[in-house]
C-alpha positions as CSV (number, residue, x, y, z in Angstrom):
1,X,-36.8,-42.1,65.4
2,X,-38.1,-43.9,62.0
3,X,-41.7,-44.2,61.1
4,X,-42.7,-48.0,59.9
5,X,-44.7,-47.8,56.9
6,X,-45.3,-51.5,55.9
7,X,-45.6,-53.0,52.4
8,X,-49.2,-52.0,50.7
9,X,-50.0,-50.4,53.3
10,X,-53.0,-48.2,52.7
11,X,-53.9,-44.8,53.3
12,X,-54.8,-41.4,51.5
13,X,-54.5,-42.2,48.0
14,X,-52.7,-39.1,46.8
15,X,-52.9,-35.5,45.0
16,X,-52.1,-37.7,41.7
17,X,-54.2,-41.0,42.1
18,X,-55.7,-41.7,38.5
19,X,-52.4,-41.1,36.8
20,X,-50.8,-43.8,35.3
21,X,-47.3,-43.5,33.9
22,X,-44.9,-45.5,32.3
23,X,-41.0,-45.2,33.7
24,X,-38.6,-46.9,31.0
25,X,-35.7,-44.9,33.2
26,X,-32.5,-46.3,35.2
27,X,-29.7,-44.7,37.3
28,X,-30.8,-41.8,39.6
29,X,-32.6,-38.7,37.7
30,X,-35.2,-40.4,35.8
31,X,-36.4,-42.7,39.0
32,X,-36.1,-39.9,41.6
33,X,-38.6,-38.3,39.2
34,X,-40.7,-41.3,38.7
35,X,-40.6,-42.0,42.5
36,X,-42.2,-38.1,43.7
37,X,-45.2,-38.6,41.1
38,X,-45.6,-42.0,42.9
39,X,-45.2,-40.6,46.8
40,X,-48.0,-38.4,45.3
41,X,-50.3,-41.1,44.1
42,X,-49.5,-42.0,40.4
43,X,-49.7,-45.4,39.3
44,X,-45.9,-46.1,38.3
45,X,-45.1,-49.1,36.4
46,X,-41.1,-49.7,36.2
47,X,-40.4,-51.1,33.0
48,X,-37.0,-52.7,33.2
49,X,-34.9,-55.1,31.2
50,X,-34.9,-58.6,31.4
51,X,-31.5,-58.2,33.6
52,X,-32.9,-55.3,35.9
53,X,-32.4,-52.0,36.2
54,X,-28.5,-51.4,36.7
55,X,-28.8,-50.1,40.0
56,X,-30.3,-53.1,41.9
57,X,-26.5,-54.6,41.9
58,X,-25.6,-51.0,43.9
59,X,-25.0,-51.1,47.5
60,X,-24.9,-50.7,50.1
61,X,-26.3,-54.5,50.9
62,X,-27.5,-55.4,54.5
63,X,-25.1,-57.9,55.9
64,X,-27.4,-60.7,56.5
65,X,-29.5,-59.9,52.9
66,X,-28.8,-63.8,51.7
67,X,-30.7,-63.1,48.1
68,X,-29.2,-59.2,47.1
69,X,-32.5,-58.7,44.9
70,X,-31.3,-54.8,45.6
71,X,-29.3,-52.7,47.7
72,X,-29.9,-49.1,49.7
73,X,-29.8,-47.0,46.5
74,X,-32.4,-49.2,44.6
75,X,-34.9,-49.2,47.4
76,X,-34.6,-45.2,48.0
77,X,-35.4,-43.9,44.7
78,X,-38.0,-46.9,43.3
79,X,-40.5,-47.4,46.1
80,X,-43.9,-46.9,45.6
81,X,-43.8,-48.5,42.3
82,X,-44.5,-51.7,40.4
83,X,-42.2,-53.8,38.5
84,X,-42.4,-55.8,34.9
85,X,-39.5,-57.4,33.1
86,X,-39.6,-56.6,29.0
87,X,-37.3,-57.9,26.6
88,X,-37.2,-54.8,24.3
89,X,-35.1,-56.4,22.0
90,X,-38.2,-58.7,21.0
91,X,-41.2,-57.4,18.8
92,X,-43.3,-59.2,21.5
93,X,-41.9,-56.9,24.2
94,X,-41.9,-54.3,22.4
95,X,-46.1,-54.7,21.3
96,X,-46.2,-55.4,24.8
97,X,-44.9,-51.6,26.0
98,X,-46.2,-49.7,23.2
99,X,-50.0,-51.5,24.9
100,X,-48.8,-50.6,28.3
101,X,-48.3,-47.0,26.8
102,X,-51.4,-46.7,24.8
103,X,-52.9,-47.2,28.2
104,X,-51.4,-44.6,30.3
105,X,-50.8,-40.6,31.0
106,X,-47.3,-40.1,30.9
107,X,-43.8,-42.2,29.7
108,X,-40.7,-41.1,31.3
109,X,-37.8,-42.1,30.1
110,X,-33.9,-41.5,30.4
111,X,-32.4,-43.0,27.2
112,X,-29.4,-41.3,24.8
113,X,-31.3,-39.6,22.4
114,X,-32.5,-41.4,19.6
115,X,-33.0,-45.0,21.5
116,X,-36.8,-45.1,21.6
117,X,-36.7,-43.7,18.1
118,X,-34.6,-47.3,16.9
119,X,-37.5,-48.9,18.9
120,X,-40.2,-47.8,16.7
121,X,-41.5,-46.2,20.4
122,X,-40.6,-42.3,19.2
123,X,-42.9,-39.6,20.8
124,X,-44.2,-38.5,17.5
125,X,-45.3,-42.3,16.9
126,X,-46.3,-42.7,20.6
127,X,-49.2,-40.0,20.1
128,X,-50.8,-41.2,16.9
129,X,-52.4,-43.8,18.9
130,X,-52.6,-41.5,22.7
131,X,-53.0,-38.2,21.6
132,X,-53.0,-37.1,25.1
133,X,-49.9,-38.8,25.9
134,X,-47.2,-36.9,28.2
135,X,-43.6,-38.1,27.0
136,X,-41.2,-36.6,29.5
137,X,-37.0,-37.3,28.8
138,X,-34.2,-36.4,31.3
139,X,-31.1,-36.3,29.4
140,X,-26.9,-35.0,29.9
141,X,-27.5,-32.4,27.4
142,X,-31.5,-32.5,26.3
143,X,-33.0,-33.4,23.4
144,X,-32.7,-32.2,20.1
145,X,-36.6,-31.5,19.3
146,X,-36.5,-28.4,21.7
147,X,-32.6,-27.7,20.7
148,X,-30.3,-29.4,19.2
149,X,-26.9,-29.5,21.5
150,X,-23.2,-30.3,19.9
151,X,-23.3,-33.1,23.2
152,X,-26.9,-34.7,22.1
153,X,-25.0,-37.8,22.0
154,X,-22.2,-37.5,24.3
155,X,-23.5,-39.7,27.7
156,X,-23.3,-37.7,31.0
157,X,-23.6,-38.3,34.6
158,X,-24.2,-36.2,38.1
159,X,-20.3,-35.3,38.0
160,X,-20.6,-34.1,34.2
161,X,-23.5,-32.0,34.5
162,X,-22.3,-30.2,37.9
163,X,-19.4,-29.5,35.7
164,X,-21.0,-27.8,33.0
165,X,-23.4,-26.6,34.2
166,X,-21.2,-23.8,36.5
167,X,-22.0,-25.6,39.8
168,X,-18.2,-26.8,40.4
169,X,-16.5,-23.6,39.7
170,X,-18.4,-21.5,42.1
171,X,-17.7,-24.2,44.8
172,X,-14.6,-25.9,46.2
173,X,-12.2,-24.3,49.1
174,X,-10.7,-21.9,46.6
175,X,-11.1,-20.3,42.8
176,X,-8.3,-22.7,41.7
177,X,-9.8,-26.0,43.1
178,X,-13.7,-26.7,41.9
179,X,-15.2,-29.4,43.7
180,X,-17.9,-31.6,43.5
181,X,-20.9,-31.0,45.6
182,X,-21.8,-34.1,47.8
183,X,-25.4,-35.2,46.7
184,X,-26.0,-36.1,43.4
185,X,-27.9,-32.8,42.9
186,X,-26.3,-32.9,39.1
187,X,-29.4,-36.2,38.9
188,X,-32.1,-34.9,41.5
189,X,-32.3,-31.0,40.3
190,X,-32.9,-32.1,36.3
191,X,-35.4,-34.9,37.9
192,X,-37.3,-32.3,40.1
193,X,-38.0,-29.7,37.0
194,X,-38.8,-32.7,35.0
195,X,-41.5,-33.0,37.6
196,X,-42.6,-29.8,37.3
197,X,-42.7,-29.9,33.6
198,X,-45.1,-33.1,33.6
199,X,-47.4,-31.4,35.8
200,X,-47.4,-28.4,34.1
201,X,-48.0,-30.5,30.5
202,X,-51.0,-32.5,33.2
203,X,-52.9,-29.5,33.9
204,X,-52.6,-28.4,29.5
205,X,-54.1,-31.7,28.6
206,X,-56.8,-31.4,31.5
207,X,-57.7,-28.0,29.9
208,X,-57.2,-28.7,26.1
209,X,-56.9,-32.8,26.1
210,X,-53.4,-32.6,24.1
211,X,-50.4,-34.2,25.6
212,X,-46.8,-33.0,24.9
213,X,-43.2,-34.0,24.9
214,X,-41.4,-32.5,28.0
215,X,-37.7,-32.3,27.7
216,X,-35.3,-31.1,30.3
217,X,-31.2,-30.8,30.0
218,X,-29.2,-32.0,33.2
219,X,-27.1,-29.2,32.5
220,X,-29.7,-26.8,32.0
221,X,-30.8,-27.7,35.2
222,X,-28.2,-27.3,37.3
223,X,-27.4,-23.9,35.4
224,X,-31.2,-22.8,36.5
225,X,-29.8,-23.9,39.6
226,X,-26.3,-21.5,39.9
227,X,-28.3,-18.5,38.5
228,X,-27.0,-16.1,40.5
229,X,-23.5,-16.8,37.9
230,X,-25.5,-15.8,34.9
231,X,-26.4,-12.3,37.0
232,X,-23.3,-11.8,38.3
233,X,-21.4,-12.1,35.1
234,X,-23.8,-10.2,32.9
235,X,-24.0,-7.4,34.9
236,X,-19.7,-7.0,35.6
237,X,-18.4,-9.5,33.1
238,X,-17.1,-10.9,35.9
239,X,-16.8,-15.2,36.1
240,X,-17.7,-15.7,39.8
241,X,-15.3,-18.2,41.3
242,X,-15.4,-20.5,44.3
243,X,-15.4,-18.9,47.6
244,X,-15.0,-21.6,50.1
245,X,-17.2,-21.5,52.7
246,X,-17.8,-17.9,52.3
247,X,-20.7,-15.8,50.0
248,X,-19.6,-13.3,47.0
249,X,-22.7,-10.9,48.5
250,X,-23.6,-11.3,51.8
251,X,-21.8,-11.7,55.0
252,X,-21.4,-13.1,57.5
253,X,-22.9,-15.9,55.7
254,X,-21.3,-19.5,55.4
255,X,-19.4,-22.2,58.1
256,X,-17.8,-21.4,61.0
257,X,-15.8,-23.6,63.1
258,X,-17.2,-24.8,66.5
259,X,-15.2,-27.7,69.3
260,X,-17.0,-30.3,67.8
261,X,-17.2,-29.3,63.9
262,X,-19.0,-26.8,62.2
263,X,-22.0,-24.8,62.4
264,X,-24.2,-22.2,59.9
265,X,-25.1,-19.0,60.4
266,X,-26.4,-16.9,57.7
267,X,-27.3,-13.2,58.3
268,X,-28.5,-12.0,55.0
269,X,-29.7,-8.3,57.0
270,X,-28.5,-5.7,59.2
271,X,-31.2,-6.5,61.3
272,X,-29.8,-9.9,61.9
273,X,-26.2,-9.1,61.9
274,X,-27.2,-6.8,64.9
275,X,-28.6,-9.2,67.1
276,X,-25.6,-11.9,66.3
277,X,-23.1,-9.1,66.9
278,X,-24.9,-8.9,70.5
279,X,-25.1,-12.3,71.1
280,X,-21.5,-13.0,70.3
281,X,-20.5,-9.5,72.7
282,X,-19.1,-7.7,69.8
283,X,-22.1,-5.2,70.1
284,X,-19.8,-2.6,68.8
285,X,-19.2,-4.1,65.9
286,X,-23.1,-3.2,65.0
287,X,-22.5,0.3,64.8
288,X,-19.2,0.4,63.2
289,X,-19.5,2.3,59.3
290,X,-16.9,-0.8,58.7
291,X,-19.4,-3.3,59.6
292,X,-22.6,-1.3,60.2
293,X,-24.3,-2.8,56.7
294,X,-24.0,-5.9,54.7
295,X,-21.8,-4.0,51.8
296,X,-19.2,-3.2,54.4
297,X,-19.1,-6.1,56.3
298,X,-18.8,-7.7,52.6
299,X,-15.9,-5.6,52.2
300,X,-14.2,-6.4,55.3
301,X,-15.2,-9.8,55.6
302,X,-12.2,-11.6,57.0
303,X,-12.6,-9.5,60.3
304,X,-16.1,-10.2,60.5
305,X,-15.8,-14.0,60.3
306,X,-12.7,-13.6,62.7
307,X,-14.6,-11.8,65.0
308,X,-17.8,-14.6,64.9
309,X,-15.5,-17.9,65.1
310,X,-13.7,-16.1,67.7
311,X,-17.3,-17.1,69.6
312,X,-17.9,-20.0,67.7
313,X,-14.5,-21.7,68.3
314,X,-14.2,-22.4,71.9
315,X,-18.0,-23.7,72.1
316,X,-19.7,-27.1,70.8
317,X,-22.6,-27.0,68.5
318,X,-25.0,-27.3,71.1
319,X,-24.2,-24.9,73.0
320,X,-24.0,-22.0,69.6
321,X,-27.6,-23.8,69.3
322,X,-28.5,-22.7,72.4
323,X,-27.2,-19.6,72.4
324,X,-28.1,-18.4,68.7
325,X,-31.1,-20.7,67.9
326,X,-34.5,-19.1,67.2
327,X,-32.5,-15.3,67.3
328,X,-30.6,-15.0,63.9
329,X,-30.5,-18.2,61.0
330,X,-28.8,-20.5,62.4
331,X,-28.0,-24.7,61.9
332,X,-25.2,-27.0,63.2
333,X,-23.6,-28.8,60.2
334,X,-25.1,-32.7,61.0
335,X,-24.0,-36.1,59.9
336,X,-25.8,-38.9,58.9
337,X,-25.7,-40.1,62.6
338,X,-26.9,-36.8,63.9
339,X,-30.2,-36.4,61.4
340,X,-31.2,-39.9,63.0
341,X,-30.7,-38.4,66.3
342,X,-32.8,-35.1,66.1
343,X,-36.3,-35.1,66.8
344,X,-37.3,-32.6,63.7
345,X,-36.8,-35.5,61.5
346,X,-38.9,-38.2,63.2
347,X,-41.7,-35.5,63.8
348,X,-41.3,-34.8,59.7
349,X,-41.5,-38.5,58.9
350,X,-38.7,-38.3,57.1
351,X,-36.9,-41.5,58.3
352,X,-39.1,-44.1,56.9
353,X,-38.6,-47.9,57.7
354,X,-39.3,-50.0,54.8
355,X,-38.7,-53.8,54.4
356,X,-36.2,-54.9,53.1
357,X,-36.6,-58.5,50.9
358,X,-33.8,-61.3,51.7
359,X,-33.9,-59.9,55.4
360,X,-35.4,-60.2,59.1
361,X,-35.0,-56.7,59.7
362,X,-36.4,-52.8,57.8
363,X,-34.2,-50.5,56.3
364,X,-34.8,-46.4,56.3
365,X,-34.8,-44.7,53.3
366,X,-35.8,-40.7,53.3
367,X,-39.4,-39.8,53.4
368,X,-41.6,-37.5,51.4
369,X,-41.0,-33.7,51.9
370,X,-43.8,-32.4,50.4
371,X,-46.7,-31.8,53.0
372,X,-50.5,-31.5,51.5
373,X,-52.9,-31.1,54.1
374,X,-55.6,-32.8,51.9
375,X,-53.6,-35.1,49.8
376,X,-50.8,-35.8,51.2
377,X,-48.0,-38.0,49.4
378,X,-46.6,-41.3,51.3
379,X,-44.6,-44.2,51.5
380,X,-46.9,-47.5,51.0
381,X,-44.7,-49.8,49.3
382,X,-41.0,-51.0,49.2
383,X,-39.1,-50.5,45.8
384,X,-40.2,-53.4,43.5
385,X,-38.3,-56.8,42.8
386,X,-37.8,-57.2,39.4
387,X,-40.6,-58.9,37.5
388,X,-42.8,-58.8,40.9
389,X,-45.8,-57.2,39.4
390,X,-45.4,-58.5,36.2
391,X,-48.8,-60.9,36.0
392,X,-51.1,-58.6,37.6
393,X,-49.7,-55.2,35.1
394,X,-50.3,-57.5,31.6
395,X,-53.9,-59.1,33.1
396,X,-54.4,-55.4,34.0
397,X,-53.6,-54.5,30.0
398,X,-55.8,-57.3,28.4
399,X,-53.4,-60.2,28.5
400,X,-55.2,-63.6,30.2
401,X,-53.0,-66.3,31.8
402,X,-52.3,-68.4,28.3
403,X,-51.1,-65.1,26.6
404,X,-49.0,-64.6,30.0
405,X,-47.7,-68.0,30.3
406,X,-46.7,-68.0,26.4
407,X,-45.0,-64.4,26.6
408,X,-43.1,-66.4,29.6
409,X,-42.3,-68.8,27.9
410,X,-41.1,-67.0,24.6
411,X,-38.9,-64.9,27.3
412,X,-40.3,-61.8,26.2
413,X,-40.9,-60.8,30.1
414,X,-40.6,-62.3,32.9
């Protein structure tokens, strides 16, 4: 059901072609940021350590990969970009990325706050030299030019920032046990507004030719994210809590058991809850004052999802598919396995084979979900090995092949 895109390969050349950026970042939010503005077109030049970005040593690892160069989550959030090694630590590396960044549109980067400032690299430094520069950080807790947090320092990962920023404790089986959500939406959220914010600061310096610094919290994000908490308790100084499977507003609106696992079904109007009641012969249940609008049925809730898994129970997922889908909102919960299997995906291209260095065989990573008709983002290249693009990024910057060979040599990149 995967679509083969093969290394290079070309096509359109994206919404963003003619953007160059610089991505100094590592782990998962500042590379799943880096990644969409290159699905989109951007030229996106990795800038990683002599040792790699940390990630490459991640699996999961193909069993018949003899070299390892990277694992499944290197190759799903770096593709589409190039690679150069830079010792940092040198003042030839260093004159070597502050060239690189004289040259480009935008420099993302994920450091603690304060790193590229000990590297003589600070924004404020950065845009003597490219006023129209776009510096855009992803950081646990932001950065202190556009607010100064008592946590500027403190490191923070996915886990931390779904903690604090109120995700956990409206979700978990019950108000006294907050779980983590699945996806590492505490990384991917914070990356996608950072996303937005870079365009946003694209379009000012198309219009005025300034650049900015775009800064966004991980917590902040995932707060922006849970905002229906900030409502809830500002208008009934209430803390909402986790409700399981179940929503605080609306009902019937969560998971409901089915033979063969769960399935979704979400009817956020009368409308809808009057066809389901139907469809699930509890017609009467429609015209009942106790279940007649969303406000009672949120009242009496419990009957109402007794009364739909009462349906739901004794039947698989496909056949609730076939019964419900199309009528009221409606999806079966799906496993990896079961994405792979339905057709939506494959038509979506968003199982995407990619090779896969060190073995005989492609590996799928997820495809681009943004659709332009006239500009449309893609897959053309597997994630980078480190150092591969190295020669072609300094010759690109000025550098001939003595000044490569000697920078080589003096191991300031390799």
């Amino acid at each position: 059901m995967s679509r083969t895109f093969p290394q290079d390969s070309t096509g359109a050349a994206g919404a963003l072609a003619g953007l160059r950026v610089i991505d100094l970042t590592q782990m998962l939010a500042g590379p799943f940021c880096t990644q969409i503005l290159a699905d989109h077109g951007a030229d996106v030049i990795k800038v990683e350590g002599m040792g790699g970005d940390g990630t490459r040593v991640t699996g999961p690892f193909l069993a018949e990969d003899a070299t390892r160069d990277y694992g499944g989550y290197f190759q799903s959030i770096n593709r589409n970009k190039r690679s150069i090694a830079i010792d940092l630590k040198s003042e030839a590396g260093r004159d070597i990325l502050r060239q690189l960044i004289d040259g480009a549109d935008i420099v993302i980067e994920n450091f603690r706050a304060g790193v590229m400032e000990r590297l003589g690299l600070a924004y404020e430094t950065l845009r003597q030299t490219n006023p129209r520069l776009i510096y855009g950080t992803v950081r646990g807790f932001g950065d202190p030019r556009s607010g100064a947090s008592p946590y500027a320092h403190w490191p923070a990962y996915d886990v931390v920032s779904q903690a604090m920023g109120g995700m956990m404790g409206i979700t978990g089986p019950n108000a006294e046990t907050p779980t983590k959500v699945g996806p590492g939406v505490g990384d991917t959220v914070p990356a996608l507004m950072l996303c937005v914010g870079v365009l946003a600061a694209v379009r000012h310096v198309q219009r005025t030719g300034r650049g900015q610094f775009v800064d966004v919290a991980m917590t902040d994000a995932v707060l922006a994210m849970c905002e229906r908490i900030v409502y809830q308790y500002s208008y009934t100084g209430q803390a909402p809590k986790a409700e399981g499977n179940r929503h605080p507003l609306l009902c019937p609106f969560g998971l409901f058991r089915s033979l063969d696992g769960h399935v979704s079904i979400a009817c956020a109007t009368d409308a809808f809850w009057e066809t389901l009641a139907g469809l699930i012969g509890r017609p009467d249940m429609a015209k009942d004052p106790a279940f007649a609008t969303n406000a009672a049925r949120v009242r009496n809730q419990q009957q109402v999802i007794d009364a739909v898994e009462a349906y739901t129970a004794v039947r698989t997922k496909d056949e609730i598919g076939a019964a419900l889908g199309g009528k009221v909102p409606f999806g079966p919960v799906y496993t990896a396995a079961e994405i792979f299997q339905d057709e939506h995906y494959a038509r979506r291209e968003m199982l995407v084979e990619v090779e896969q260095p060190g073995a005989c065989r492609p590996v799928s990573i997820v495809g681009v979900p943004v659709k332009l008709s006239e500009s449309p983002g893609a897959v053309r290249r597997r994630a980078p090995l480190l150092g591969e693009h190295t020669d072609e990024i300094l010759q690109a910057a000025g550098y001939d092949e003595d000044a490569v060979a000697r920078l080589r040599a003096a191991q300031a990149v390799r």
